[in-house]
C-alpha positions as MATLAB code, in Angstrom:
seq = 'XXXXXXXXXXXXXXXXXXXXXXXXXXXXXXXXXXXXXXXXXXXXXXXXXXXXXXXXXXXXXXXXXXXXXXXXXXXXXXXXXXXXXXXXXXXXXXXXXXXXXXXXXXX';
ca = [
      77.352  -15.884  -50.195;
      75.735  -13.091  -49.163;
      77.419  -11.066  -46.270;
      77.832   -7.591  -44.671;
      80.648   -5.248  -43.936;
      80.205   -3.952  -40.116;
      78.808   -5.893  -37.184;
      74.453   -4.932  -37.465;
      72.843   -2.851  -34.745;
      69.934   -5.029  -34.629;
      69.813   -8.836  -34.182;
      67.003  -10.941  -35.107;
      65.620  -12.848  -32.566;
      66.264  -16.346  -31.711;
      62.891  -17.489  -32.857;
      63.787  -15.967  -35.996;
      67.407  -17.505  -36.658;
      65.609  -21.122  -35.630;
      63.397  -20.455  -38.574;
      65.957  -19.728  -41.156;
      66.584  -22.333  -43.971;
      69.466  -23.421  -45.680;
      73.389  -22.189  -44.580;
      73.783  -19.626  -42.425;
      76.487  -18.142  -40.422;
      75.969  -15.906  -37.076;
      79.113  -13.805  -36.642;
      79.068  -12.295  -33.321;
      81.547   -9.029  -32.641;
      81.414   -5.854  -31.994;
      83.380   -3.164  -34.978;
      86.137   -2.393  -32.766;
      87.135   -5.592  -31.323;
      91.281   -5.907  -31.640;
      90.261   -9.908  -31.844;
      87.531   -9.207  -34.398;
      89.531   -6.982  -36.869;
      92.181   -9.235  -36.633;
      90.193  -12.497  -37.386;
      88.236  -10.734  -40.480;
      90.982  -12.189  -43.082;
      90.699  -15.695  -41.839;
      86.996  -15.408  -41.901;
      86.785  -14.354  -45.802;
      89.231  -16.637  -46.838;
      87.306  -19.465  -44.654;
      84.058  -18.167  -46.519;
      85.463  -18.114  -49.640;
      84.195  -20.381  -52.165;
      81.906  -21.903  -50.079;
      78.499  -22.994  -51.313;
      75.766  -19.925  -51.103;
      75.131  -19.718  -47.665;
      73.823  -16.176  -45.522;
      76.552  -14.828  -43.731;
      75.353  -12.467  -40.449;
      77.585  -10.254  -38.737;
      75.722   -8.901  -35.352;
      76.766   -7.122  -32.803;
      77.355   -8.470  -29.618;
      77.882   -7.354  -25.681;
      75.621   -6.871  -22.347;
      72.079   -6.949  -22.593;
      72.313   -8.487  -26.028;
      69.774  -11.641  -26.224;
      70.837  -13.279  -29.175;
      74.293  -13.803  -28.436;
      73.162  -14.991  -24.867;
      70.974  -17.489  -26.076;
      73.679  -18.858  -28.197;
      76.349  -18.445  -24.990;
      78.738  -16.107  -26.578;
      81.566  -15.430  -24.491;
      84.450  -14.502  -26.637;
      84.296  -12.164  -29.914;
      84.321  -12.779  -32.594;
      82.725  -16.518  -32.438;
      81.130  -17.894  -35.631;
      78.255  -19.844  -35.694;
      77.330  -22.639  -38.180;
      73.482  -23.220  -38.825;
      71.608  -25.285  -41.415;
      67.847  -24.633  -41.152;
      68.036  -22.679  -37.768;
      70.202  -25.644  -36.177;
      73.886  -25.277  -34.809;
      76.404  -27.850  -36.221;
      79.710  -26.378  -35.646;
      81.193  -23.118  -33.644;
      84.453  -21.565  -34.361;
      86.050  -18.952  -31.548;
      88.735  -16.523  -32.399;
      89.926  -17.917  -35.609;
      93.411  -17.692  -36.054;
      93.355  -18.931  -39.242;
      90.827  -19.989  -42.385;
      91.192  -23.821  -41.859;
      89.035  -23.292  -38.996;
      86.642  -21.242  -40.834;
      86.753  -23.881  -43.344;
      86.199  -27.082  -41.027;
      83.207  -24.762  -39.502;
      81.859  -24.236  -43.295;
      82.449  -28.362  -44.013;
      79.863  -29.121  -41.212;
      77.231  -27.556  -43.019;
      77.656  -30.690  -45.790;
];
């Protein structure tokens, strides 16, 4: 799994994430969300053993396309893509079942 510490600056763009193949998972958050900080041990216990898939942590908030296009509203919300499609969405986890269920709809 590959996967990245803080929440990125930059976002792709949407007809970028349609493109991508295999597993992937959009994180959107912002660093110093109370709700994101608190959900990061769910979310690497949810990821955890999980076949290789790209994990993507992006920043989100006003003005931000990519999380608009996907119609974030709450941080952090996970979203679970095989080849640039969504199959499952997780918001807030509150624990890594969720994560988990999230990662199962990928097959």
């Amino acid at each position: 799994m590959t996967q990245q510490n803080g929440y990125a600056k930059t976002a792709p763009t949407r007809a970028e994430v349609d493109t991508l193949k295999g597993a992937t998972v959009l994180e959107f958050g912002t660093d110093w969300c109370g709700y994101c900080q608190g959900a990061q041990p769910h979310i690497a216990q949810g990821l955890a053993g999980a076949a290789p898939l790209v994990h993507m942590k992006i920043e989100d908030g006003p003005g931000r396309p990519l999380g608009r296009s996907f119609k974030v509203k709450l941080w952090p919300t996970l979203i679970f893509l095989r080849d640039g499609v969504e199959l499952a969405r997780v918001v807030r986890p509150t624990d890594a079942r969720s994560v988990q269920e999230g990662v199962a709809a990928l097959g």
